[in-house]
Predicted model as a PDB file, atoms N, CA, C, CB and O in Angstrom, pLDDT in the B-factor column:
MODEL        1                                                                  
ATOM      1  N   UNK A   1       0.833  -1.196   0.000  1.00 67.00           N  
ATOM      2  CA  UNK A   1       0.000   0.000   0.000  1.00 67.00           C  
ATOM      3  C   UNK A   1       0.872   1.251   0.000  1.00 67.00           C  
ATOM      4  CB  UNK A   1      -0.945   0.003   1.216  1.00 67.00           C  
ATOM      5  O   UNK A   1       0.487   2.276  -0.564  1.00 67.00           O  
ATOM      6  N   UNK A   2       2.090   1.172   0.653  1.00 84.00           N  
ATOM      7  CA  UNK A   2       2.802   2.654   0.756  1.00 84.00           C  
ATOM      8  C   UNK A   2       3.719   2.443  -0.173  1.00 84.00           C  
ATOM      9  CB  UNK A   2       3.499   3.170   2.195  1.00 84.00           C  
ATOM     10  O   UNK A   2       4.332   3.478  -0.434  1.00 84.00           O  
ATOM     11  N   UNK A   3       4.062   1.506  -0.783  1.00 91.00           N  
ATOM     12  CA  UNK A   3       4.512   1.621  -2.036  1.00 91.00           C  
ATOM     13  C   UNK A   3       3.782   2.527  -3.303  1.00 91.00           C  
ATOM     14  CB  UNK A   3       4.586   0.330  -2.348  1.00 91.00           C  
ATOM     15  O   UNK A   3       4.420   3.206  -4.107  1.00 91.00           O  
ATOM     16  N   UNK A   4       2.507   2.393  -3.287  1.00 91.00           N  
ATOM     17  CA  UNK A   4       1.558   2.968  -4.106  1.00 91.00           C  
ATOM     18  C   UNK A   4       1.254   3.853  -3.635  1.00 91.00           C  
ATOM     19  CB  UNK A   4       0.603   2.411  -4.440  1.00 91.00           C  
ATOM     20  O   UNK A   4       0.808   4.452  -4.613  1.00 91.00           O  
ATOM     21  N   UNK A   5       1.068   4.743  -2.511  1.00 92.00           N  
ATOM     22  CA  UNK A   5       1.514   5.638  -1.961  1.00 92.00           C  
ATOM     23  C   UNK A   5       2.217   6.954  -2.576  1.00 92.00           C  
ATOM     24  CB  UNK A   5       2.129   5.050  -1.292  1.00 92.00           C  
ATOM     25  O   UNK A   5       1.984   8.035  -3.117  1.00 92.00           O  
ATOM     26  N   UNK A   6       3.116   6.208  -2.168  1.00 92.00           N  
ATOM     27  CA  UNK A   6       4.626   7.162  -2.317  1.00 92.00           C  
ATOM     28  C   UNK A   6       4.930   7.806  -3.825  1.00 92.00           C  
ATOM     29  CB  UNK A   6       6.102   6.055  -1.983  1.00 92.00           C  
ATOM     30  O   UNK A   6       5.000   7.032  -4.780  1.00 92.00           O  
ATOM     31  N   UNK A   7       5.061   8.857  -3.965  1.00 93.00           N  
ATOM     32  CA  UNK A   7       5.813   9.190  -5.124  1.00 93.00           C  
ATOM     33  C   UNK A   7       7.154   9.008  -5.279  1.00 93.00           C  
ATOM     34  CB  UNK A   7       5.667  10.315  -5.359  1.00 93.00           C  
ATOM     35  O   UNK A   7       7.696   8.599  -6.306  1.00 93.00           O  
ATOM     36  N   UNK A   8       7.837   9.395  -3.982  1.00 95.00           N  
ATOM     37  CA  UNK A   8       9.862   9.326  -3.669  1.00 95.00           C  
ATOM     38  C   UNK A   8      10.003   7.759  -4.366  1.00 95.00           C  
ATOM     39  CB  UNK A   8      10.622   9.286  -1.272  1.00 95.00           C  
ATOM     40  O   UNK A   8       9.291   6.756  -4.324  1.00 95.00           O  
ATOM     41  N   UNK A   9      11.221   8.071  -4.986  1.00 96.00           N  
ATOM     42  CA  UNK A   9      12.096   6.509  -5.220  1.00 96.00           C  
ATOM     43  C   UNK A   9      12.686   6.067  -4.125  1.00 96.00           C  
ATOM     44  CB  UNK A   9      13.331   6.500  -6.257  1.00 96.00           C  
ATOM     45  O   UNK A   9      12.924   4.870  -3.967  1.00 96.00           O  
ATOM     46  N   UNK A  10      12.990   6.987  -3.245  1.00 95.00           N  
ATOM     47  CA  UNK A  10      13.753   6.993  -1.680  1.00 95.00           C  
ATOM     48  C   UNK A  10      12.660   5.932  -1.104  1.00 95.00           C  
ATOM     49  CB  UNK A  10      13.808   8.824  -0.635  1.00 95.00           C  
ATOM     50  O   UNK A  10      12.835   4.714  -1.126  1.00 95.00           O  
ATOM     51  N   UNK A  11      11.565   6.550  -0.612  1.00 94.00           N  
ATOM     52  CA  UNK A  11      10.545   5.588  -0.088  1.00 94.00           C  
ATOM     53  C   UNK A  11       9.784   4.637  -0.622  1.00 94.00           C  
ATOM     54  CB  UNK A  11       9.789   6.105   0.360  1.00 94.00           C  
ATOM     55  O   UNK A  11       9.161   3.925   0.166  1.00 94.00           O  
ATOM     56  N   UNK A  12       9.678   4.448  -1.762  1.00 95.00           N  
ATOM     57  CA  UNK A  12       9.263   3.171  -2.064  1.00 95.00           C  
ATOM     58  C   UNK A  12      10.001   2.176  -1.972  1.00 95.00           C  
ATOM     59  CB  UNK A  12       8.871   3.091  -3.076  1.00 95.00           C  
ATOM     60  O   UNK A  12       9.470   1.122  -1.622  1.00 95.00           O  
ATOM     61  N   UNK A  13      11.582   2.204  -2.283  1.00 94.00           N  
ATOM     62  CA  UNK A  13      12.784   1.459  -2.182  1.00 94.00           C  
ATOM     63  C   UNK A  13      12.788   1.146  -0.541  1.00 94.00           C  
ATOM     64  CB  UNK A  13      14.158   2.355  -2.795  1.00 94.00           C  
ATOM     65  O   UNK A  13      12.815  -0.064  -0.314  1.00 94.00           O  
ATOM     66  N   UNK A  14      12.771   1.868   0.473  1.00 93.00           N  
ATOM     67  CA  UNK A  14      12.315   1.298   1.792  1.00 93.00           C  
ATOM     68  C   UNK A  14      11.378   0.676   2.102  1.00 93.00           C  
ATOM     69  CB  UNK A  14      12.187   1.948   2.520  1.00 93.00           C  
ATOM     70  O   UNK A  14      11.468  -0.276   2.876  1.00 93.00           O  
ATOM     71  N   UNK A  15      10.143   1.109   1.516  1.00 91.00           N  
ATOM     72  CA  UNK A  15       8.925   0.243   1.786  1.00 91.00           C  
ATOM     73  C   UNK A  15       9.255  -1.363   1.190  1.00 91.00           C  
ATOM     74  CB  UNK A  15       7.501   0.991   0.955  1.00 91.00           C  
ATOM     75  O   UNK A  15       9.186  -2.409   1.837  1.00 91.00           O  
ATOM     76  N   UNK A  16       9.632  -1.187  -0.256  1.00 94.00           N  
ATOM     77  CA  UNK A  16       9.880  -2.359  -0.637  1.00 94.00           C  
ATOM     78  C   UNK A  16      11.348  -3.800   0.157  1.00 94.00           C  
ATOM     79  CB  UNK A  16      10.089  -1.805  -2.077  1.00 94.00           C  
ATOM     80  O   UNK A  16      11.408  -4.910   0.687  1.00 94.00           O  
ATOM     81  N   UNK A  17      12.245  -2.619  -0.336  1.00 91.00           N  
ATOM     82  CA  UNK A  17      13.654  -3.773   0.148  1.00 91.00           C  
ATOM     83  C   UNK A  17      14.029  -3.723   1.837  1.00 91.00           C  
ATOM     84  CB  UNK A  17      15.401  -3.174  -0.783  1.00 91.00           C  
ATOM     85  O   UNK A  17      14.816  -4.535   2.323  1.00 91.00           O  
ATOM     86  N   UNK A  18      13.406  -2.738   2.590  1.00 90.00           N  
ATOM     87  CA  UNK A  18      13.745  -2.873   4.227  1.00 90.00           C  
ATOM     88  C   UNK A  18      12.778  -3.769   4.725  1.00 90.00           C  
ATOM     89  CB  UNK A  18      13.646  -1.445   5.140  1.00 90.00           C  
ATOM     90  O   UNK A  18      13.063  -4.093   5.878  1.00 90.00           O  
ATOM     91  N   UNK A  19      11.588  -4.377   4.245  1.00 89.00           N  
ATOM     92  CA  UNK A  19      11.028  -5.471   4.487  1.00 89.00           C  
ATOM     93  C   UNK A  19      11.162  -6.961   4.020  1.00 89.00           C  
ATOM     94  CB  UNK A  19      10.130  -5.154   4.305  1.00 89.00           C  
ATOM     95  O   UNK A  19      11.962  -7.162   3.106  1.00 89.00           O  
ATOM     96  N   UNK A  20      10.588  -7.857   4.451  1.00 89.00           N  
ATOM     97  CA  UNK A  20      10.573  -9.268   4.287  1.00 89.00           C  
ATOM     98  C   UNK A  20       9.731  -9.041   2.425  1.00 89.00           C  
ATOM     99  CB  UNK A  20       9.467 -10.256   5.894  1.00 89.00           C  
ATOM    100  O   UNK A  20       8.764  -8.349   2.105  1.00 89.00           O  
ATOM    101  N   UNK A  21      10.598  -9.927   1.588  1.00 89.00           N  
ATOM    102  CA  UNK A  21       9.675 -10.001   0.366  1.00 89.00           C  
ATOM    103  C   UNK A  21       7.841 -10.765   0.770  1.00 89.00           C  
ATOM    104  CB  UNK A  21      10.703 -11.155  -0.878  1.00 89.00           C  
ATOM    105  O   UNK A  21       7.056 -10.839  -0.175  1.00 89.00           O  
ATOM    106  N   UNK A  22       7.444 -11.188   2.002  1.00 90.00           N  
ATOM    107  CA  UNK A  22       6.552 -11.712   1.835  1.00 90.00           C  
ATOM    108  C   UNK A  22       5.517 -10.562   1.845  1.00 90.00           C  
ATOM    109  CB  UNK A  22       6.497 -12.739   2.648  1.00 90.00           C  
ATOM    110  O   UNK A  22       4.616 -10.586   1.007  1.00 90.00           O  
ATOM    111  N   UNK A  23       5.580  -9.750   2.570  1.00 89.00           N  
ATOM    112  CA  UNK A  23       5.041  -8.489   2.663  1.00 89.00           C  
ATOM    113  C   UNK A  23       4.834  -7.778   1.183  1.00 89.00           C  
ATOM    114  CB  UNK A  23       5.973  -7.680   3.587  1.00 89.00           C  
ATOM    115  O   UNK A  23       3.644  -7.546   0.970  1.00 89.00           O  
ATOM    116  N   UNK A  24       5.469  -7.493   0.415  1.00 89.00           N  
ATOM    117  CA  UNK A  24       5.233  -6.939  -1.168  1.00 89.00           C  
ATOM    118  C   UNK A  24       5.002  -8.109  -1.806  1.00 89.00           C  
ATOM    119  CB  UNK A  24       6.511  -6.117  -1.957  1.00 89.00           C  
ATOM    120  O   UNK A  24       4.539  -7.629  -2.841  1.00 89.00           O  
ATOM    121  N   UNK A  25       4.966  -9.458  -2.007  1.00 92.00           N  
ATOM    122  CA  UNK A  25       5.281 -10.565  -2.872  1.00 92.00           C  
ATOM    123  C   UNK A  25       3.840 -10.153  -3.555  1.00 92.00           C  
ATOM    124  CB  UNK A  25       5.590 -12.268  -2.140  1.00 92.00           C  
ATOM    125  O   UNK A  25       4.087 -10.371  -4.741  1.00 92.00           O  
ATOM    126  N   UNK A  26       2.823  -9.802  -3.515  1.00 94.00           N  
ATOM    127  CA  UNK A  26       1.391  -9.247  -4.053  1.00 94.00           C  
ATOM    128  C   UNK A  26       1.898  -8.661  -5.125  1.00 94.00           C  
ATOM    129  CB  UNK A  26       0.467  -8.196  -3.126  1.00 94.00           C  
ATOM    130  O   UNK A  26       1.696  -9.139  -6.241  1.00 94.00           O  
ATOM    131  N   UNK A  27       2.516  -7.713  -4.969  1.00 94.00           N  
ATOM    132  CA  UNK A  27       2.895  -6.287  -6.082  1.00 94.00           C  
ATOM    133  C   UNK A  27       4.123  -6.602  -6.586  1.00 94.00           C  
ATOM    134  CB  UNK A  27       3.070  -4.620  -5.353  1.00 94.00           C  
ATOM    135  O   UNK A  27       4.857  -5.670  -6.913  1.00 94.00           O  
ATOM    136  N   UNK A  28       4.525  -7.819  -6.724  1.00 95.00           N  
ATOM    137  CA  UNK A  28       6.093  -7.968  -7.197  1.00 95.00           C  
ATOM    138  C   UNK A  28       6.258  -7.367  -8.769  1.00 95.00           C  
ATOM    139  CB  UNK A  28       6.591  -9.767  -7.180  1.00 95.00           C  
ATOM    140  O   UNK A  28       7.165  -6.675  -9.231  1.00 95.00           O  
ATOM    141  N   UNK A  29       5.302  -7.780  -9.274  1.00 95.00           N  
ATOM    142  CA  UNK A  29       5.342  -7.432 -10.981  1.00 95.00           C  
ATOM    143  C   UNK A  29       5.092  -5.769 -10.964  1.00 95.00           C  
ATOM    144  CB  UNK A  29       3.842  -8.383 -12.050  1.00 95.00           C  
ATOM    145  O   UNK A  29       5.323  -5.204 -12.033  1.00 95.00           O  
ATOM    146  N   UNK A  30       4.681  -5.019  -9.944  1.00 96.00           N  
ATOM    147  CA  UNK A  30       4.626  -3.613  -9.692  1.00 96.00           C  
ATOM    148  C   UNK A  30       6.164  -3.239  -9.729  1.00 96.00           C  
ATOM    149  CB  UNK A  30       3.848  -3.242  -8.257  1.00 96.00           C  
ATOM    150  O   UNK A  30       6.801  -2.566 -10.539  1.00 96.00           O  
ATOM    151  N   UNK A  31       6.502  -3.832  -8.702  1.00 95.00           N  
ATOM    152  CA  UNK A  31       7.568  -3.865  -7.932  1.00 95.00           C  
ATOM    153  C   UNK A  31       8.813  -3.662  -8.769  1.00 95.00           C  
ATOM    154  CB  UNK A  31       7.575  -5.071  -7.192  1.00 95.00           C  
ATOM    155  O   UNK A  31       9.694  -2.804  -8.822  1.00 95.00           O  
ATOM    156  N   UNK A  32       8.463  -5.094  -9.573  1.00 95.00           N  
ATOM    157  CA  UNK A  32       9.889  -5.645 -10.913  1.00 95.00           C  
ATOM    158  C   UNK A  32       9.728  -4.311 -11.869  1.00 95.00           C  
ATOM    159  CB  UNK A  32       9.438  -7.599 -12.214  1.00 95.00           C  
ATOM    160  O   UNK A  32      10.797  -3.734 -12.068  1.00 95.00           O  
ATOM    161  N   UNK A  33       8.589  -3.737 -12.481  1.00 96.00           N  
ATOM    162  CA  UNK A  33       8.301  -2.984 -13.572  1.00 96.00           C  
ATOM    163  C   UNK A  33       8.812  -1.600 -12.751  1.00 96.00           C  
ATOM    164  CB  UNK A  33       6.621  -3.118 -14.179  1.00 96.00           C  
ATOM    165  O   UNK A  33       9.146  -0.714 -13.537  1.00 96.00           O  
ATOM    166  N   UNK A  34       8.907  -1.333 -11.695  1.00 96.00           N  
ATOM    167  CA  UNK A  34       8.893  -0.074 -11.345  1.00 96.00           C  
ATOM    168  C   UNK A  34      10.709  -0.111 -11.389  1.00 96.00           C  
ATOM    169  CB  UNK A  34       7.929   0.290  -9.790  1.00 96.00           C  
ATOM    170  O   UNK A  34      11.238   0.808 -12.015  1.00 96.00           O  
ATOM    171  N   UNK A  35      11.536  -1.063 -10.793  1.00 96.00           N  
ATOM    172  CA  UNK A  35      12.883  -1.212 -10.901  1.00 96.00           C  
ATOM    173  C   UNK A  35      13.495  -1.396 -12.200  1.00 96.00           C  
ATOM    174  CB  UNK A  35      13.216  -2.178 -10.169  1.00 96.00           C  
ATOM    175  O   UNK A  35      14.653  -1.064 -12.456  1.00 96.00           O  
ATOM    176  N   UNK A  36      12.653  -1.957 -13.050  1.00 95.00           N  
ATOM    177  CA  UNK A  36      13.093  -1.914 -14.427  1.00 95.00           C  
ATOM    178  C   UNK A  36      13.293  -0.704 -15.321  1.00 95.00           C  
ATOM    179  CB  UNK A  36      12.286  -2.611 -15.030  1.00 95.00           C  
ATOM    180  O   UNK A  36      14.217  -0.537 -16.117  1.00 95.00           O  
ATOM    181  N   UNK A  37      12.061   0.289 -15.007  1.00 95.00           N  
ATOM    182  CA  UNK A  37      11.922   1.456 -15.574  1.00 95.00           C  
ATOM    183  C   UNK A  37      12.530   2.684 -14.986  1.00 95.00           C  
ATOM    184  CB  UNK A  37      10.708   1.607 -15.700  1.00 95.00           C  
ATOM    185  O   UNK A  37      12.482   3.827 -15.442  1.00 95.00           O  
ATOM    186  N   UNK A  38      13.274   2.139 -13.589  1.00 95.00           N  
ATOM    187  CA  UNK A  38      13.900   3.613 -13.283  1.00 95.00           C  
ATOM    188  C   UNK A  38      15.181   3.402 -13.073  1.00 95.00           C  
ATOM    189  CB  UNK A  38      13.344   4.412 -12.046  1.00 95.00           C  
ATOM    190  O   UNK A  38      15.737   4.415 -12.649  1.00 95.00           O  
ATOM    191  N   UNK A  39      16.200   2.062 -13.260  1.00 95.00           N  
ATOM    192  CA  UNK A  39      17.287   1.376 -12.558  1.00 95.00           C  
ATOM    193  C   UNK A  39      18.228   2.402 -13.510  1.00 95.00           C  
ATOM    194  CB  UNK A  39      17.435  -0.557 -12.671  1.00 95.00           C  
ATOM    195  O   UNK A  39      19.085   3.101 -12.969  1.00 95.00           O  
ATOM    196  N   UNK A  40      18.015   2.441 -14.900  1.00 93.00           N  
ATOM    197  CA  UNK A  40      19.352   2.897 -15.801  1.00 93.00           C  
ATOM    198  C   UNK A  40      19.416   4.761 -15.860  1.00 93.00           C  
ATOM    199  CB  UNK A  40      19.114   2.135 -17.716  1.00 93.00           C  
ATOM    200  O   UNK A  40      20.182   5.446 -16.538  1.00 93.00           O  
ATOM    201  N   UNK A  41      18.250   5.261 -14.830  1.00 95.00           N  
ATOM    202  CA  UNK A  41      18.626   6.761 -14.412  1.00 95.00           C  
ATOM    203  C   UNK A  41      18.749   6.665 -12.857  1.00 95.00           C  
ATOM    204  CB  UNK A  41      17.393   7.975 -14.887  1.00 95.00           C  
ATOM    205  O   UNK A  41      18.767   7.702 -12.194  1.00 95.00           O  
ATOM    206  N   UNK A  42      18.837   5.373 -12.235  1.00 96.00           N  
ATOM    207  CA  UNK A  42      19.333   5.942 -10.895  1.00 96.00           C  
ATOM    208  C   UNK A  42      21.045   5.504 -11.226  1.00 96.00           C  
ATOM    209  CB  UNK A  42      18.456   5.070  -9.260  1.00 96.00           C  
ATOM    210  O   UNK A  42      21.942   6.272 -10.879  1.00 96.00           O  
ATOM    211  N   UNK A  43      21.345   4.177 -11.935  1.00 93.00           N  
ATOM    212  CA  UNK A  43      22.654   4.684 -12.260  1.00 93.00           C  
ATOM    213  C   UNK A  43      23.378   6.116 -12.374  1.00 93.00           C  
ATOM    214  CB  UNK A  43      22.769   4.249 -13.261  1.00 93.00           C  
ATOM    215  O   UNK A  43      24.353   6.609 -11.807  1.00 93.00           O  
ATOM    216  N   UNK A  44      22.767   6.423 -13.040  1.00 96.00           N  
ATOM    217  CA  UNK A  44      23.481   7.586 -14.046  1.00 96.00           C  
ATOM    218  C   UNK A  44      23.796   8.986 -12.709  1.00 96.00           C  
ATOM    219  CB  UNK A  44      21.989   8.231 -15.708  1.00 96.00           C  
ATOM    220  O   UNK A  44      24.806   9.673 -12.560  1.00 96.00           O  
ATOM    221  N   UNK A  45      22.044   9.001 -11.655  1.00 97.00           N  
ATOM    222  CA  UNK A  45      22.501  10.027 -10.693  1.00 97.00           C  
ATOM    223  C   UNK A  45      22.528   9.887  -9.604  1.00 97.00           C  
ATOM    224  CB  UNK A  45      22.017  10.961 -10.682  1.00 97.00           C  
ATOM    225  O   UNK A  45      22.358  10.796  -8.792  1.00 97.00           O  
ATOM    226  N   UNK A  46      22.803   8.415  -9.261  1.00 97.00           N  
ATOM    227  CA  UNK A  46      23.419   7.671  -7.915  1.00 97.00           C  
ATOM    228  C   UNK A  46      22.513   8.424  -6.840  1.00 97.00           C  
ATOM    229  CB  UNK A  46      25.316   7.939  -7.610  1.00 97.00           C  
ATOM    230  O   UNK A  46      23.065   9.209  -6.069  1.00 97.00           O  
ATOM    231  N   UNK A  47      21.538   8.270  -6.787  1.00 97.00           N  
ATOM    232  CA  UNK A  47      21.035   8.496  -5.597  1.00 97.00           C  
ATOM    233  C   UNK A  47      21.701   8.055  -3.880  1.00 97.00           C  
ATOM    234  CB  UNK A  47      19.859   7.899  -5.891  1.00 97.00           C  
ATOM    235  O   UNK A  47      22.193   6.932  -3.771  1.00 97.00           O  
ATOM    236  N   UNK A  48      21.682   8.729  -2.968  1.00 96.00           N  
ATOM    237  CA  UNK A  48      22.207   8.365  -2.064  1.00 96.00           C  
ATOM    238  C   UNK A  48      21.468   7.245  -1.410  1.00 96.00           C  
ATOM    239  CB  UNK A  48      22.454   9.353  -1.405  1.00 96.00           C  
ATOM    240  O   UNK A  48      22.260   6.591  -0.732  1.00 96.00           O  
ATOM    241  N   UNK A  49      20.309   6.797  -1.356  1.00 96.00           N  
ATOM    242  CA  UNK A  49      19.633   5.887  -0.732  1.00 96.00           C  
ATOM    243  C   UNK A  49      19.807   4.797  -1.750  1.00 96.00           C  
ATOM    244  CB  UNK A  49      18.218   6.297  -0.348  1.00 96.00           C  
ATOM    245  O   UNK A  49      19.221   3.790  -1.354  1.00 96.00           O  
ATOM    246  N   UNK A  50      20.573   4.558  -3.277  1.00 96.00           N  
ATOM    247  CA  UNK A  50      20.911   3.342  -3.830  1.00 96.00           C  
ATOM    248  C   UNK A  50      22.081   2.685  -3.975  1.00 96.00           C  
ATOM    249  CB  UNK A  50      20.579   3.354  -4.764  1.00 96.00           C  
ATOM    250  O   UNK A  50      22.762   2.307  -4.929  1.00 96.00           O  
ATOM    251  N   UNK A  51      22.199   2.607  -1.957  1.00 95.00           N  
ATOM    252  CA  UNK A  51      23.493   2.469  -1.837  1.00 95.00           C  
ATOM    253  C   UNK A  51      24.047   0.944  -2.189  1.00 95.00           C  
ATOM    254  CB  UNK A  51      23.793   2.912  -0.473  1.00 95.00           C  
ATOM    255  O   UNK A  51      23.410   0.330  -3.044  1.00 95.00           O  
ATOM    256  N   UNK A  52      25.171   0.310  -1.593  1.00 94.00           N  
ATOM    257  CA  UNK A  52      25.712  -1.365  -2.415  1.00 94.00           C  
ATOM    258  C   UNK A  52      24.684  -2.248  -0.959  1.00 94.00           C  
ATOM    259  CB  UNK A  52      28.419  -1.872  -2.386  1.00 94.00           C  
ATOM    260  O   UNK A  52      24.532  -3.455  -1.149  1.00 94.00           O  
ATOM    261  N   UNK A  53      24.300  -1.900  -0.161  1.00 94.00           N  
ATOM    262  CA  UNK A  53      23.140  -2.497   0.813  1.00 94.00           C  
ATOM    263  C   UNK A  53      21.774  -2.494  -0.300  1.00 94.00           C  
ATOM    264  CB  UNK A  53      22.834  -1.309   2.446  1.00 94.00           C  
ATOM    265  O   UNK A  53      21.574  -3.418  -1.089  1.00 94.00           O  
ATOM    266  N   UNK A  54      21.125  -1.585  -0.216  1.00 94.00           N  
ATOM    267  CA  UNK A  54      20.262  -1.282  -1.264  1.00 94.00           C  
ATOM    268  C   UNK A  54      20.308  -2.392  -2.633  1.00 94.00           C  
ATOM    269  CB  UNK A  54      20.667   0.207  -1.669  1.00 94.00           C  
ATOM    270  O   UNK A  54      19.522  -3.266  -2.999  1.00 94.00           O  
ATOM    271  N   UNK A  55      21.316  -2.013  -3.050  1.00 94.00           N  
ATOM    272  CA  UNK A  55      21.589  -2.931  -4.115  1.00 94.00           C  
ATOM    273  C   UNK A  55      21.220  -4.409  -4.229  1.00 94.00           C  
ATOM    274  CB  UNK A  55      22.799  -2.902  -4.225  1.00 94.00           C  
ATOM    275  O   UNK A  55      20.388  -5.101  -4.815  1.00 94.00           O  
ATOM    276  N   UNK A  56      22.144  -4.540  -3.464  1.00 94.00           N  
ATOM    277  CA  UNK A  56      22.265  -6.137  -2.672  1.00 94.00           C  
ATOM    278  C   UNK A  56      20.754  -6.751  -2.778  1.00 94.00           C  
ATOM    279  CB  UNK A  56      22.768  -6.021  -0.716  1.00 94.00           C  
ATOM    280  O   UNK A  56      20.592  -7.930  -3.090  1.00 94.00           O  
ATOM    281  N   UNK A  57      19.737  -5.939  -2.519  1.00 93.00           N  
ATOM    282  CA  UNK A  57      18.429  -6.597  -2.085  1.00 93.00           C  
ATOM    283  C   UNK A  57      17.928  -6.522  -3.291  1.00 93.00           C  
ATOM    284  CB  UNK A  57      17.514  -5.966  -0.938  1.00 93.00           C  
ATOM    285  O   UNK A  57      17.382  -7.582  -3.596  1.00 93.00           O  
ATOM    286  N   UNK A  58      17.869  -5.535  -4.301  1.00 94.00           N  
ATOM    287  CA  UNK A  58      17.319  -6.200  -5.544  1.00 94.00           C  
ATOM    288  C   UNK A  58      17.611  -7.271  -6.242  1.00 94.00           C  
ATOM    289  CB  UNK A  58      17.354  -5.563  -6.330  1.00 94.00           C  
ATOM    290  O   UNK A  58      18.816  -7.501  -6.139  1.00 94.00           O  
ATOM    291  N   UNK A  59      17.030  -8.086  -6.952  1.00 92.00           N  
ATOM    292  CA  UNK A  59      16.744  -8.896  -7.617  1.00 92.00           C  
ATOM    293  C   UNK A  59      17.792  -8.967  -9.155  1.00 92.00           C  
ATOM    294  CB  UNK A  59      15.317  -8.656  -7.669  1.00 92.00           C  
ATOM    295  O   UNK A  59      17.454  -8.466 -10.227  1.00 92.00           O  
ATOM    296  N   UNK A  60      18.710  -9.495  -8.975  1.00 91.00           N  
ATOM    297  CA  UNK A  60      19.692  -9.720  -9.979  1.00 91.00           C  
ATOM    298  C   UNK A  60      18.881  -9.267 -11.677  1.00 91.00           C  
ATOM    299  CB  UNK A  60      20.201 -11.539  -9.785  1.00 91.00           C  
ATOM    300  O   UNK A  60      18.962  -8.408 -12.555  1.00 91.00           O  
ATOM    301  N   UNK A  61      18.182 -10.412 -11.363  1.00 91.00           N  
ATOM    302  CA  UNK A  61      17.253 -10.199 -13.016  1.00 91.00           C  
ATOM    303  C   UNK A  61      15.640  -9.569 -13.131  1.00 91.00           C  
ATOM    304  CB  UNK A  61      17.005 -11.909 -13.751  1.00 91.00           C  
ATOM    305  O   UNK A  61      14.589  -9.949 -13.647  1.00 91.00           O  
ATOM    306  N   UNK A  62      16.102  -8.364 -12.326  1.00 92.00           N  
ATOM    307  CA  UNK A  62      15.581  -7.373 -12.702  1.00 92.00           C  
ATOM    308  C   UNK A  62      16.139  -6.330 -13.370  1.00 92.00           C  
ATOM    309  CB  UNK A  62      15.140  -7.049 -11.916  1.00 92.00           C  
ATOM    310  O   UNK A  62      15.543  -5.392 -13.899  1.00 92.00           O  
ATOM    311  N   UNK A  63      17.542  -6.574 -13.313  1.00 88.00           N  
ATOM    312  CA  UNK A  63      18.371  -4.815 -13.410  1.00 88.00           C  
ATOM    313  C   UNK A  63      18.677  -5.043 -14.765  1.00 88.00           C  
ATOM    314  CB  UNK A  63      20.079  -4.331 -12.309  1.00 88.00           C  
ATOM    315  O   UNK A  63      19.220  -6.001 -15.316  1.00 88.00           O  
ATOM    316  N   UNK A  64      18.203  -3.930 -15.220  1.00 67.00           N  
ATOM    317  CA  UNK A  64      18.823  -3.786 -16.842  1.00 67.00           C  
ATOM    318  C   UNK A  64      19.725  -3.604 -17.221  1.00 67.00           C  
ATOM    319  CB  UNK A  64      18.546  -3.087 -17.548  1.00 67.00           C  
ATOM    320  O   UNK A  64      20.036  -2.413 -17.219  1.00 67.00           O  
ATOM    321  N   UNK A  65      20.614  -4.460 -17.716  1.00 63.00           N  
ATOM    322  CA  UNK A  65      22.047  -3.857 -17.996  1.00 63.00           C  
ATOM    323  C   UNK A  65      22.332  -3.228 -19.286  1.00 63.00           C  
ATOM    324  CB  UNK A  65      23.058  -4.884 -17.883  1.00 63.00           C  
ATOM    325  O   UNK A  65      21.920  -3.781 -20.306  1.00 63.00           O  
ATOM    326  N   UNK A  66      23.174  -1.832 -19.374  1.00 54.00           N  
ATOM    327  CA  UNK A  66      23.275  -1.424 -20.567  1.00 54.00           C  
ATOM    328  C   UNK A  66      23.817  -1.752 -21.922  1.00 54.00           C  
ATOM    329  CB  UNK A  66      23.591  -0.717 -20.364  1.00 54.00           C  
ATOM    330  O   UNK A  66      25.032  -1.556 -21.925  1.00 54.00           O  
ATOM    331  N   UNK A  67      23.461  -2.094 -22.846  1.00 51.00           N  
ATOM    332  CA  UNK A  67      24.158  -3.002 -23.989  1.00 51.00           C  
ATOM    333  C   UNK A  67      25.160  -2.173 -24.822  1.00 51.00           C  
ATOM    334  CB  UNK A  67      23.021  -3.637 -25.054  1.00 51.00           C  
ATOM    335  O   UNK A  67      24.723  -1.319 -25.593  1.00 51.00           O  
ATOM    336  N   UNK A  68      26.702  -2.425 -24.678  1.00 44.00           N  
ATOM    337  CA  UNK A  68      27.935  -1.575 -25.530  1.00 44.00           C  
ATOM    338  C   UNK A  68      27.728  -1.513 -26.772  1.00 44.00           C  
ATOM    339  CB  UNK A  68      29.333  -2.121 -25.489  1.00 44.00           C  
ATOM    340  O   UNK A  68      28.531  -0.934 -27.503  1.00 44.00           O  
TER     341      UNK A  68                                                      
ENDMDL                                                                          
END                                                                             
């Protein structure tokens, strides 16, 4: 619910990864689509809350990697 909520990337990223996945596992495809569509501009301006903790908790094959 406070995922959907929230406008911040700051707080949804808490709502989502500082909890147990059983708690979001409902909204995962929210969840996956929302990390998919914003992962290759938080690269770019490193937000301070997407720190290598942060990281860690997303989902390997979710993250888009950029193609050379």
């Amino acid at each position: 619910r406070k995922f959907r909520e929230s406008q911040e990337d700051a707080n949804k990223a808490h709502f989502i990864f500082k909890r147990s996945k059983h708690h979001w596992k409902s909204i995962e495809e929210e969840v996956r689509s929302w990390v998919q569509s914003n992962w290759n501009r938080w690269e770019e301006e490193k937000p301070k809350w997407l720190d290598e903790n942060m990281k860690a908790k997303i989902p390997i094959d979710w993250i888009k990697t950029k193609q050379a």
